[in-house]
C-alpha positions in Angstrom: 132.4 4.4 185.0 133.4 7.0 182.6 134.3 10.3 182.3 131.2 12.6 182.9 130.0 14.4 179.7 131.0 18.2 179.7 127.3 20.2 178.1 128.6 23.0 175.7 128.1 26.6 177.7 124.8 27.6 175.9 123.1 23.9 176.6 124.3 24.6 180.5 122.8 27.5 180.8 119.2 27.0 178.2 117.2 26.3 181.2 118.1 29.1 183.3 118.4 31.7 181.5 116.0 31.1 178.2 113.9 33.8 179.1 117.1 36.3 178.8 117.5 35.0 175.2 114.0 35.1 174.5 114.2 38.5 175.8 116.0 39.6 172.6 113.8 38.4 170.0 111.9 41.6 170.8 115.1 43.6 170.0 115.3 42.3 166.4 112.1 42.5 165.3 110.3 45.4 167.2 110.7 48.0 164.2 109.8 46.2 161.5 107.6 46.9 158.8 105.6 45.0 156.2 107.1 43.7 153.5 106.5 43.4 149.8 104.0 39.7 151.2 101.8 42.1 153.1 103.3 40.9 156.4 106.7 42.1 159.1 108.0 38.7 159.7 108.0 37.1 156.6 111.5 37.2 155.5 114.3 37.2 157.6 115.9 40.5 155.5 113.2 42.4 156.9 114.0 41.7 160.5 117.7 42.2 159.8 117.2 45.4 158.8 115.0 46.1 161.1 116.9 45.2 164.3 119.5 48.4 162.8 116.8 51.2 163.9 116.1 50.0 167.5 117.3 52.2 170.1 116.0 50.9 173.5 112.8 48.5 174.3 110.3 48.2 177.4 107.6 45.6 178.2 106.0 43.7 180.4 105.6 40.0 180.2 103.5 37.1 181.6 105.1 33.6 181.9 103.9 30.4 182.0 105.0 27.3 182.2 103.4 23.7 182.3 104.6 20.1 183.5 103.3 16.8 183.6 104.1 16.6 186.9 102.4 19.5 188.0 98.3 19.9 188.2 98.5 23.8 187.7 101.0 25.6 185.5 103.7 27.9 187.0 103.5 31.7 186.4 105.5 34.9 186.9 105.5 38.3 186.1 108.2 40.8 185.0 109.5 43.3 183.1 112.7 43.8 180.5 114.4 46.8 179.2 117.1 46.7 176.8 118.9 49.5 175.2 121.3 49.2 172.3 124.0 48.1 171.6 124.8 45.7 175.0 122.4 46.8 177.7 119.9 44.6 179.0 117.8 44.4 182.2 115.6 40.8 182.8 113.5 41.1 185.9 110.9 38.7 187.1 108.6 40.6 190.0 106.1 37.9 190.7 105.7 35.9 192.5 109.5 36.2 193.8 111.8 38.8 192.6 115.2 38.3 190.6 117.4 40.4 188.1 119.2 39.5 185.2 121.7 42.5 184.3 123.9 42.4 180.9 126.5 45.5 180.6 129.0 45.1 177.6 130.6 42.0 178.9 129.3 42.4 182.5 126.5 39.9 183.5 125.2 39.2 186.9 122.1 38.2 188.2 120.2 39.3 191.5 117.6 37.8 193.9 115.2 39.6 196.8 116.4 38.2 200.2 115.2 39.2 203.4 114.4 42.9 201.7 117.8 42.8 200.1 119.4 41.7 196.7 121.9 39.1 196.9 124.3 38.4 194.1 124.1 35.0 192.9 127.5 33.6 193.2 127.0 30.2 192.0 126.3 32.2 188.1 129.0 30.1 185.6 130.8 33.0 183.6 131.9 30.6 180.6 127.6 29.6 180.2 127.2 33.1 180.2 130.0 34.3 178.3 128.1 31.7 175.4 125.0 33.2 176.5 126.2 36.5 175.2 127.4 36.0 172.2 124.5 34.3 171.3 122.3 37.5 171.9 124.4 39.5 169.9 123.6 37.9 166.9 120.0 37.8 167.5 120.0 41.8 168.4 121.5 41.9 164.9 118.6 39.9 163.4 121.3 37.2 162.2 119.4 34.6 163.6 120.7 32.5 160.1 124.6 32.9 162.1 123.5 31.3 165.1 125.6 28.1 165.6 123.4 26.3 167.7 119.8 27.0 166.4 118.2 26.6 162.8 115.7 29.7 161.7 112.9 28.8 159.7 109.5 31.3 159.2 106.5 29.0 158.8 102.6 29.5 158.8 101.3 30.0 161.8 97.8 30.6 163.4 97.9 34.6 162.8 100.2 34.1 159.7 103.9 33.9 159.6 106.0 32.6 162.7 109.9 32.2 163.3 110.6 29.1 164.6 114.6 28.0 165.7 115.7 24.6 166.2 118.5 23.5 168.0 121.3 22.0 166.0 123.1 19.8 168.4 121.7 16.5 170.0 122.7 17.5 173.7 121.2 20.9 173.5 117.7 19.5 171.5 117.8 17.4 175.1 116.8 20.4 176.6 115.1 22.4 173.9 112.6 21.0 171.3 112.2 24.2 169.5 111.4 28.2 170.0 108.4 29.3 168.7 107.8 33.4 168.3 104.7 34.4 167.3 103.7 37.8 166.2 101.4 40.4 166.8 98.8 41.1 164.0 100.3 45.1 164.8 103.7 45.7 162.7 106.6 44.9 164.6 105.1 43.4 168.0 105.1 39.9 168.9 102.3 38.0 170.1 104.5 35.6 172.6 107.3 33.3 172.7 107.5 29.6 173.7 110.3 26.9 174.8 108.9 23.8 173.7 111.4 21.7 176.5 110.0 18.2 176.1 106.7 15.9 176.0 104.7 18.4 178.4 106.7 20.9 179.6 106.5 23.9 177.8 107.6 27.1 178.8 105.1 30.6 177.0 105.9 34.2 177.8 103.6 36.6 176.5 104.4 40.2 175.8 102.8 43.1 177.0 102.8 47.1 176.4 105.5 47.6 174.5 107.3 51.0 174.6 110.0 51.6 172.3 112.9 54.2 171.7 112.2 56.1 175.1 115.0 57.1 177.0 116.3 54.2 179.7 118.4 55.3 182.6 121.7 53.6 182.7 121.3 53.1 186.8 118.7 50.1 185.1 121.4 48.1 184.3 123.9 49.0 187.0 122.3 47.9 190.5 119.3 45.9 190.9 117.1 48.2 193.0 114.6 49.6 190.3 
C-alpha cells in the first residue's frame, strides 16, 4: 500500500467548519448598495467596496441539511456576530449547542456538556490556521484572491447570485459549489448553500440582521453568552 494522501488544510477542515466560512459572506456584502445595473451584487467592485464600511454584524440563521441516506433533513439553529477587523463568534443553539470563536489568530471551538462548555481538543490548528486566512480575504470582498475557490455572479431566481467553485480536485470531493443568494433588500442575503455531492446539500438561511451595533468583546472571549 502507499503512502496515505495528506488533504490540503482548507479541504480538512470544509466539512466542519463551512458554516464559519459561510459566516463571512455576510461580512462582505452586508453594506452594499445598488449599482449603476439596478442591483447590490452584481459586480464584484461593489461588494469590495462594500465590505470597507462594515463595523460589526448580528443574525440569526436556520440550517438545513439533506442526505440520501436520511428520510428527513437535519436542522439547527444559531446565531453569529462578527465584528471587524478579526472577531468572530459562530454559535449553533439548537438542537445541541457549540461555539466557534475567532480572535486575531486565536480560534477555538466549544460544546455544552453536562451544563458545561468543554474545549474541543481534537481542533487541528494548521486546518484552521488555512481556515483563517481564507476569511480574511472574503471579509475584504476579495473573493477573486481566493486560492481555492472560483467567483462567478450569475442569474439567479431573485436576480444576481455569487456562486464560488472550488479549484482543486480533492477539495471539489468535498464541495461542488457555494451558492449565496440575496435578499431582494440592498445588502442582505437571502441564504447560502454547500452543494457537497449528489444529494447532500447543506442551506443556511439568514435571519434579522442587525448591523454596526456595538458587540461586547466578552462575545468572543468565553463561550458562555
Amino acid at each position: 500500500m502507499g503512502a496515505p494522501v495528506r488533504r490540503p488544510p482548507v479541504q480538512a477542515a470544509s466539512g466542519r467548519f463551512a458554516p464559519a466560512l459561510l459566516a463571512c459572506l455576510l461580512f462582505t456584502s452586508a453594506l452594499a448598495g445598488p449599482d449603476e445595473a439596478g442591483h447590490w451584487a452584481s459586480r464584484f467592485e461593489t461588494i469590495r467596496e462594500a465590505a470597507r464600511g462594515i463595523r460589526s454584524v448580528q443574525a440569526e440563521f436556520v440550517q438545513t441539511k439533506r442526505l440520501r441516506i436520511l428520510r428527513e433533513p437535519l436542522r439547527s439553529k444559531g446565531r453569529l456576530v462578527f465584528r471587524g477587523p478579526d472577531r468572530l463568534r459562530w454559535e449553533y443553539t439548537e438542537p445541541l449547542r457549540s461555539v466557534l470563536l475567532l480572535r486575531g489568530e486565536r480560534v477555538a471551538r466549544y460544546t455544552l456538556r453536562r451544563d458545561r462548555f468543554v474545549p474541543d481538543e481534537a481542533i487541528r490548528l494548521e486546518a484552521l490556521r488555512a481556515v483563517v486566512a481564507e476569511l480574511r480575504l472574503w471579509l475584504a470582498g476579495r473573493f477573486r484572491s481566493s486560492r481555492h475557490f472560483r467567483p462567478e455572479i450569475e442569474p439567479g431566481p431573485h436576480g444576481p447570485r455569487l456562486v464560488l467553485h472550488p479549484i482543486d480536485e480533492e477539495l471539489a470531493a468535498l464541495i461542488q459549489r457555494i451558492v449565496i443568494e440575496p435578499d431582494t433588500r440592498a445588502g442582505v442575503l437571502r441564504s447560502v448553500e454547500i452543494e457537497e455531492g449528489p444529494g447532500a446539500v447543506t442551506r443556511i438561511e439568514i435571519l434579522r440582521v442587525r448591523l454596526n451595533e456595538e458587540v461586547d468583546e466578552a462575545l468572543f472571549e468565553r463561550p458562555e453568552p
